[in-house]
KEKE-3310 file (N, C-alpha, C; in steps of 0.2 Angstrom, whole numbers, plus 5000, padded with zeros to 4 digits):
npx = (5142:5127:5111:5101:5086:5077:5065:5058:5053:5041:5034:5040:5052:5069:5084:5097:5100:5098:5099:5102:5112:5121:5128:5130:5140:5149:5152:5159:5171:5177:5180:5189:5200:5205:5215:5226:5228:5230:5242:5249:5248:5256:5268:5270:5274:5285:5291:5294:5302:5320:5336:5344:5337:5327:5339:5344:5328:5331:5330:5332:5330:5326:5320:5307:5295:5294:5296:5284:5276:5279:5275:5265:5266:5280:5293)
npy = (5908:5910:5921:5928:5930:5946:5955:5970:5985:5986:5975:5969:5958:5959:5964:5954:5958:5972:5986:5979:5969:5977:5985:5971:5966:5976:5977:5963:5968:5977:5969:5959:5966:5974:5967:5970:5984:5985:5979:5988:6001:5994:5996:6008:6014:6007:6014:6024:6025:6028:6023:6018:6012:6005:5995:5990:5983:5972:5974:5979:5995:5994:5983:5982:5979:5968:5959:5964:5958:5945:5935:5932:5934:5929:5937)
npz = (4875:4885:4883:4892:4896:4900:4910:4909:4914:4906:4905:4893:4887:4888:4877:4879:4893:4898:4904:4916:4913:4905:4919:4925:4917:4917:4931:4931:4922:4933:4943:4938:4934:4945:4954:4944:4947:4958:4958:4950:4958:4966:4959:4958:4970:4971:4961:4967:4977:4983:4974:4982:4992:4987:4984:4994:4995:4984:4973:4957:4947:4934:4935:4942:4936:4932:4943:4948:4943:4939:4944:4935:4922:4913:4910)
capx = (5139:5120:5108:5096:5078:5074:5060:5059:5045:5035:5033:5041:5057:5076:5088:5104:5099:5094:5103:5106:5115:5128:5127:5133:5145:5154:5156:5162:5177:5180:5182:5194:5205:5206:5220:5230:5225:5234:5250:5251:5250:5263:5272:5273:5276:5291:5297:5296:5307:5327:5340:5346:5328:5327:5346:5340:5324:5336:5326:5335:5326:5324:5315:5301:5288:5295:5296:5279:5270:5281:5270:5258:5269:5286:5296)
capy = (5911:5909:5925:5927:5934:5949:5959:5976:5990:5987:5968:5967:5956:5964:5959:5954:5959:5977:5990:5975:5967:5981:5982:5967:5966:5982:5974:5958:5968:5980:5965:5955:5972:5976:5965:5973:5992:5985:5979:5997:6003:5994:5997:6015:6015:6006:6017:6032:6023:6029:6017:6013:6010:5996:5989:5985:5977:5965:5976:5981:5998:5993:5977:5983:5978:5962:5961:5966:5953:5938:5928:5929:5936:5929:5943)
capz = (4881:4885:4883:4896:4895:4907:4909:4912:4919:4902:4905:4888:4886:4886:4873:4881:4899:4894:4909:4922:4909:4903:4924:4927:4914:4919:4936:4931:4922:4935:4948:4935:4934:4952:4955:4941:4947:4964:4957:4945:4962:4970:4956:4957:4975:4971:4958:4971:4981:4979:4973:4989:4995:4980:4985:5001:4992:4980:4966:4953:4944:4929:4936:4945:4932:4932:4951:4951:4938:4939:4946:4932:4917:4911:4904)
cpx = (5131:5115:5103:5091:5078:5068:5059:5053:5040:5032:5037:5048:5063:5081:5094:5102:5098:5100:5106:5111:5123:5130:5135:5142:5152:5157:5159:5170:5181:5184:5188:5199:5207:5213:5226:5232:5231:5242:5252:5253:5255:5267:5276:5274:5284:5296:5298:5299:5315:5328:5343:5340:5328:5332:5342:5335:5325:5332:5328:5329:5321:5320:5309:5295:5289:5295:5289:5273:5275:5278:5264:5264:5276:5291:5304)
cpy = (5911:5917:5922:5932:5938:5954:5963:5978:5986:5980:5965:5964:5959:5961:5959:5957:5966:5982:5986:5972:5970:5980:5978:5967:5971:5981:5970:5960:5976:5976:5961:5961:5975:5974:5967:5980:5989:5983:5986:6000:6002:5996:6003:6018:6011:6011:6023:6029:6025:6023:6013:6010:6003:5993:5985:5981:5970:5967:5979:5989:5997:5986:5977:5980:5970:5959:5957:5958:5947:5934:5926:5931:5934:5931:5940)
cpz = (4880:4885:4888:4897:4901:4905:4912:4912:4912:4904:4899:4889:4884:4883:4878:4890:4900:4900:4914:4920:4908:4912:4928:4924:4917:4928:4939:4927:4926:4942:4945:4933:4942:4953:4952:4942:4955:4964:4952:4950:4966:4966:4953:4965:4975:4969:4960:4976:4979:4978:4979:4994:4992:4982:4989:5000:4989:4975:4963:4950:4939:4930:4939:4943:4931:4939:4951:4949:4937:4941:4941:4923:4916:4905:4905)
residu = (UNK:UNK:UNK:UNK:UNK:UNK:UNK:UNK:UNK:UNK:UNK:UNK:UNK:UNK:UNK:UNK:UNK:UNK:UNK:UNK:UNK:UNK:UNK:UNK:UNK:UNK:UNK:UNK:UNK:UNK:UNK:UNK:UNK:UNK:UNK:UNK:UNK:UNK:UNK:UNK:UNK:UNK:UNK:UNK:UNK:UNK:UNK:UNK:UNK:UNK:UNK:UNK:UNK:UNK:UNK:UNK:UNK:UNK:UNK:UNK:UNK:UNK:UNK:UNK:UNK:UNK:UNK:UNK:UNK:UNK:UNK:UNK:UNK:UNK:UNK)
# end
């Protein structure tokens, strides 16, 4: 990864990109978590569903978590 020179109020140079840097960072892993936070979600809307809620889905209980992340996880 490349460091990049920033310059803050003093004129002086910021190691690592100084506050915009963390910033940035911190908003690059809250946008790579996002998609994860939205299946946890579904995945607890599921498990407040009865068992006859889930039949009628063709979703077993104990599969939910599997269900939910099957398209990126093979459990």
């Amino acid at each position: 990864m490349a460091d990049i020179a920033t310059f803050g109020a003093t004129g002086a140079p910021e190691k690592n990109g100084g506050l915009m840097g963390v910033l940035k960072r911190i908003g690059k892993a809250l946008i790579k978590a996002s998609p994860h936070n939205r299946r946890l979600e579904h995945a607890a809307r599921l498990h407040a569903l009865s068992d006859e809620q889930l039949a009628k889905l063709g979703i077993p209980r104990d599969r939910i978590v599997h269900h939910v992340f099957s398209d990126i996880m093979h459990l």
